[in-house]
Structures are given as C-alpha cells and as structure tokens.
C-alpha positions in Angstrom: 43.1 94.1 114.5 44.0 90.8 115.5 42.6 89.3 112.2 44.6 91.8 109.6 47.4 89.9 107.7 50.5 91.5 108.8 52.4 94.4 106.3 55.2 92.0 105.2 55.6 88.4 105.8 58.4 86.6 107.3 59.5 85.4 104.2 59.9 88.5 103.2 61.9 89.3 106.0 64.0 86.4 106.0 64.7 87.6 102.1 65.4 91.0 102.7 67.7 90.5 105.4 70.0 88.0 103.8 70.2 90.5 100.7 71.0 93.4 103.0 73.7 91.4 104.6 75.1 90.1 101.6 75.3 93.5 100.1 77.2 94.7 102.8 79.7 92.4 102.8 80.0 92.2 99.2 81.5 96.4 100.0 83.3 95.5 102.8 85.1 92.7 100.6 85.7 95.6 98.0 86.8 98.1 100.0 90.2 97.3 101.4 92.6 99.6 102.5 95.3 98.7 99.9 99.3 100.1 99.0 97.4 103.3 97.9 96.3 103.4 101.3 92.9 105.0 100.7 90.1 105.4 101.8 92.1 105.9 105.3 90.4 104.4 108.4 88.2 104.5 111.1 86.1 107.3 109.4 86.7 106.3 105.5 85.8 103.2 106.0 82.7 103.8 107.7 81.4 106.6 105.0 81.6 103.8 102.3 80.2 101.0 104.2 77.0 102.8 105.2 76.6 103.9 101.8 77.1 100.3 100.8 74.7 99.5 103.6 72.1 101.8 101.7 72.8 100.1 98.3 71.7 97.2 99.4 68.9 98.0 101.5 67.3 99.3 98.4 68.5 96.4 96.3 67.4 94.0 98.6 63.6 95.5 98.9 63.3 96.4 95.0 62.6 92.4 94.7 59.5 92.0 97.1 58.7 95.7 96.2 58.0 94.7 92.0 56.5 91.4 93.4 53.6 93.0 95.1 53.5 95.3 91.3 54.7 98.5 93.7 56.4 100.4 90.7 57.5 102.8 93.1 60.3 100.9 93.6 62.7 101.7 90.4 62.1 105.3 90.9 63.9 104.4 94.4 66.8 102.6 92.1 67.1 106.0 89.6 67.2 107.8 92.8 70.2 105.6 94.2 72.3 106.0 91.0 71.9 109.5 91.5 73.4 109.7 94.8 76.4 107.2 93.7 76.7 109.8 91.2 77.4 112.3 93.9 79.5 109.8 95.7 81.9 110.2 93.3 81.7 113.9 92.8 82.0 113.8 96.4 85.2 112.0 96.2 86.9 114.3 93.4 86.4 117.3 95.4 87.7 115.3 98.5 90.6 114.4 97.2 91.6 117.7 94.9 91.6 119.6 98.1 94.5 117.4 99.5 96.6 118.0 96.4 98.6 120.4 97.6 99.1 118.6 100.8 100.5 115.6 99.4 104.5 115.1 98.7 103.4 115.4 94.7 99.5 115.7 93.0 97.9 112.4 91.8 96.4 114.4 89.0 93.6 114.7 87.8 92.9 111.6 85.9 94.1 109.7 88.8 91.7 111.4 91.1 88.8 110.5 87.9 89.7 106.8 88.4 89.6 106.9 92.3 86.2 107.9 92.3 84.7 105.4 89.6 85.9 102.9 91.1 84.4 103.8 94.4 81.2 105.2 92.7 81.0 101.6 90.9 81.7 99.4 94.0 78.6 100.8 95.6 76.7 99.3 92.5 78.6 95.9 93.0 76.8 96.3 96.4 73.4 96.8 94.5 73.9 93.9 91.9 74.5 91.3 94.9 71.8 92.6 96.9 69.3 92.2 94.2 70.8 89.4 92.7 70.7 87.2 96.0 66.7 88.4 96.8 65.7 87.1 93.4 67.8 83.7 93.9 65.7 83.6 97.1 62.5 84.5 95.7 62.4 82.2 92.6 63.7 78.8 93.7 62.2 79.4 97.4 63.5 76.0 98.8 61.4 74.5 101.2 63.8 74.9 104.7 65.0 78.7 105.7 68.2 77.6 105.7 68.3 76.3 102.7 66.7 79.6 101.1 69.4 81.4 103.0 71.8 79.5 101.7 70.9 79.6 98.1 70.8 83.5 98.0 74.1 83.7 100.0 76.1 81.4 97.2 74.1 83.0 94.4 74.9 86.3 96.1 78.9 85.2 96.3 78.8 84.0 92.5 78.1 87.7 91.3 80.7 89.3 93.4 82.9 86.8 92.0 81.8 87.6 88.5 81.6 91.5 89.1 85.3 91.5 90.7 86.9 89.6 88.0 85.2 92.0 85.4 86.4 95.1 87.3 89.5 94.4 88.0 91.5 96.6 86.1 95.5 96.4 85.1 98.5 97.5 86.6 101.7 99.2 86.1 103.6 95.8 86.4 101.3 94.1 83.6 102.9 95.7 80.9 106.3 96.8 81.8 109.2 95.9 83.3 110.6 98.2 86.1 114.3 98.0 87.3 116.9 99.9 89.6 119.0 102.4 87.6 122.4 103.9 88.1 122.5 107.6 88.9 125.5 109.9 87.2 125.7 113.9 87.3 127.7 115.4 84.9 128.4 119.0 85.7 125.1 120.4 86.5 123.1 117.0 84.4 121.6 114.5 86.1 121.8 111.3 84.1 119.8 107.8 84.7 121.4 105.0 82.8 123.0 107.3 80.2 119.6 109.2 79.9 119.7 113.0 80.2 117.1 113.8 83.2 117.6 117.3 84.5 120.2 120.2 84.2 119.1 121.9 87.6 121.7 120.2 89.7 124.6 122.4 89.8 125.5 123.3 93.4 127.7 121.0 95.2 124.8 120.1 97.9 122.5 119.3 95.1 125.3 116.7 93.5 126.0 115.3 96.5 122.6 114.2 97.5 121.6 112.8 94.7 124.8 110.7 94.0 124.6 109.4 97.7 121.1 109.1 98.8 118.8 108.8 95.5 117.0 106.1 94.0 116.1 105.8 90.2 113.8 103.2 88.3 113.2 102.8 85.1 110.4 101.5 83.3 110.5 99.7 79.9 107.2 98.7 78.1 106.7 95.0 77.3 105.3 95.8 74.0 106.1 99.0 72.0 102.0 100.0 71.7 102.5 99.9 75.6 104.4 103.6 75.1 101.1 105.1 74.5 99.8 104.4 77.9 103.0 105.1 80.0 104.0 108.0 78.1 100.4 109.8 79.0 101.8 112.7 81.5 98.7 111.6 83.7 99.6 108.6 84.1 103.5 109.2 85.1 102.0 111.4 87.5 100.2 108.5 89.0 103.2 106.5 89.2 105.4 109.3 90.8 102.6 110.0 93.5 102.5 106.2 94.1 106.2 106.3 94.5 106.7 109.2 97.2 103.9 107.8 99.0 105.5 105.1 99.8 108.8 105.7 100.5 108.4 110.0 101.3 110.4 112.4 99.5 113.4 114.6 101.3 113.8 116.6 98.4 114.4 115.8 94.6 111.8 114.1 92.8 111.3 113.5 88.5 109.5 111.7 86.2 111.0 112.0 82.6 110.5 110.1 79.8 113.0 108.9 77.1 111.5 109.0 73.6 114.3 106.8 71.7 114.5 104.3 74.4 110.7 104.1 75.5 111.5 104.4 79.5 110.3 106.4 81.8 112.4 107.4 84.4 111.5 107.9 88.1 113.9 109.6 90.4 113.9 110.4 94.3 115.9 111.4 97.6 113.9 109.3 99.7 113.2 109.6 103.1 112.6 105.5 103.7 115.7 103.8 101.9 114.2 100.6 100.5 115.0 100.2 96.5 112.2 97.2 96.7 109.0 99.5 98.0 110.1 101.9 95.4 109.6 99.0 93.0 106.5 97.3 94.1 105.0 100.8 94.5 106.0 101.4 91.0 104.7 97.8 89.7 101.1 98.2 91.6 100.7 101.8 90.1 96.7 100.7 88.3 96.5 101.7 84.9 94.3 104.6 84.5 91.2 104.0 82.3 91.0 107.5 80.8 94.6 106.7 78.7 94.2 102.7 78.1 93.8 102.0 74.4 93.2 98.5 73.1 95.7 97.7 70.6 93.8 94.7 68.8 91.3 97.6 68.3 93.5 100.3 67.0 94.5 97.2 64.3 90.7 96.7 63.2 89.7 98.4 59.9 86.9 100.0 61.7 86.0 102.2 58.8 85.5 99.2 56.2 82.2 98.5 58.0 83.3 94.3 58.9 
C-alpha cells in the first residue's frame, strides 16, 4: 500500500483548486443584485452560486481529466450544458408564475432574456474554470505560487473578455428619455400634446392624474431605433422596470406615438421621485429577441458580396 503512487497528485490538486475558485468568483462577480433587483437574496443568490460552483468543478477537472486521455470527461461537459439548459427553463417557469403578482408583467420576451443571461453566466463560470487549469497546466512555472498566479490572471483576462462580449445595451443607449407635461381634456389624457387614453372621465380619475402623475417620454436617437422601442415586448419591459421602482397607486400606460416616434410612459406613483422614474427608464436592457443591426438591414445580402 505504502508503495502505490497516490490517485491524483498534488499538482493536480493545487490546479484544480485554483480553477474551482476562480470559477466561483468569476459567478459571484456576474451575479449582482442590480436596479432589476433580481435574483433576490439570501436564497437567490445561493441557488446560482452553487450552480456556478458546479460549473467550475467540472471545468476545472475536464483539464487533468483529458490529460490522463480519460474521454469520460466531455460527456461530463454535454451533461453540464444540459443542466444550464434547465437552469434556464427553470428560471422562465420561476418567473411566469410571479406575473400576476407583480405591479405589471415583464412579458414574455423579458422573462426569455432573464434566463439567458443567467443560463450563459454559468458558462462564463465554465470558460474561466477551464481556461485558468489549462494556463496552469501548460506553462507550469516552477514555484506554486507562481503557477497560482498565472491561472488566476489568465483566469481574470477571460472574464474580462467574456463580460465585455456579453454586455448587452440599454434603454439609455439609444434614446433620450425626458419628463413630460400631463393635460386631460374632458375624458383624454394627453402627454406633451400626445393623445394617450380616453378612460379618464370621472372627476377622481382627473384629479389624480393632474396632481400626482408622472410622464416620460422617450425619443430614439436614430430613426432605425423605432424598430426596437416600438416592439410591444419591449415597452412592456420598460413599464415593468418603471413601477418597480417607484410602485404604482393606480394608473399606469405605455403608448406609443407613430408620427413623433416617442413612447410614452405614464404613472401615479406611490414613491414621488421624477429622477428613479428616469434612471429606471434609461437602465431598461435592450431585449435581444427585438434588436436588429441596422448596418445589416443596409447590406445587399441577396447579391451574394
């Protein structure tokens, strides 16, 4: 017994561990609680980081694992995608059962780019993790710490890399969102000259909205802009980010003016800050199931160049 080579060496050891931590902090970095305020805490956060933790346990032995020729070990990465996969099918059904909880739905294409995004930061966790054992196991410099070192910057480079590459747009980056004057004219409710309901006639109604609602509007930068912020899914975004933030005591719409461009948000808030409306409005992401790239649209696509 005492003459057997032991299972795995420390080197090993010392390489799988650093790629298991640096996994898990690369999730930890990703997964902030942000304006959206989700995934809530103590228990959402701990659900993604374990996962996380799993990501890169299997990313950080799928290096040592191909280095002894153990094949074994991408039908352990197949099997990891597959539960990502659930992760976020996990996540829809999560989060369309709290629809009718919240002040107004997300949507479903909001829900969609929820759970990619957390489905795809588990893989971030898998990238590093990999990426930092084969750092380690190539270069192997001669002191730990130096081998611990390597992995852990080579491990920070590619979350670097992979954040930059998935960081996605926001409502801000392509329009301009400003406070708007509210007017009712008999039983119409007008933002800014723009017709927005005619379901305000009692006196109570009138009286609400002239003294206690806020209105925005939003104006594309660029006119090939409309096409994103007139997608009904993603004004319902935008109006869920909204009354998250500052609540809803009663009246809330989301219209869109086709000869102007501007979509029009209006509340009777229960938090009275013009400014959160705003910056909840400007941090609203852009949903990547209505994007469109417009130097694409302009390529002749069907000459064949």
């Amino acid at each position: 017994m005492g003459g057997q080579e032991s299972i795995i060496s420390t080197d090993n050891i010392t390489l799988i561990l650093t790629a298991m931590a640096m996994g898990t902090l690369a999730r930890i970095l990703v997964l902030k609680e942000d304006y959206r305020q989700y995934p809530s805490y103590p228990n959402g956060y701990m659900i993604h980081i374990f996962i996380g933790f799993i990501a890169s346990t299997l990313g950080a032995v799928f290096v040592p694992a191909l280095m002894a020729s153990n094949w074994t070990a991408v039908t352990f990465l197949s099997l990891a995608i597959q539960q990502f996969r659930d992760v976020r099918k996990t996540e829809q059904e999560s989060l369309r059962k709290l629809e009718n909880t919240e002040f107004t739905p997300r949507g479903d294409a909001y829900i969609d780019g929820i759970a990619k995004t957390f489905e795809s930061r588990n893989y971030i966790a898998l990238v590093v993790s990999i990426s930092t054992a084969a750092a380690m196991q190539i270069y192997k410099a001669p002191m730990l710490i130096l081998d611990v070192g390597l992995g852990a910057i080579t491990g920070f480079i590619i979350l670097f890399l992979l954040k930059r590459f998935s960081k996605g747009k926001k409502v801000g980056d392509i329009a301009i969102i400003k406070e708007a004057q509210i007017e009712v004219t008999e039983s119409k409710l007008l933002v800014d000259g723009i017709f927005v309901s005619n379901l305000v006639g009692t006196d109570n109604a009138q009286k609400m909205l002239l003294k206690e609602a806020f209105a925005v509007t939003i104006e594309p930068n660029e006119d090939h802009y409309r096409i994103t912020l007139d997608n009904f899914g993603q004004r319902k975004a935008i109006l869920f980010e909204a009354t998250r933030t500052i609540g809803v005591k009663r009246y809330h719409y989301a219209r869109k003016d086709f000869e102007s461009g501007k979509t029009i948000i209006v509340i009777v808030p229960l938090i009275r800050d013009m400014n959160k409306l705003i910056q909840a409005v400007k941090k609203t992401p852009l949903l990547e199931s209505v994007k469109k790239s417009h130097a694409l649209m302009d390529a002749n696509v069907t000459s064949g160049e």
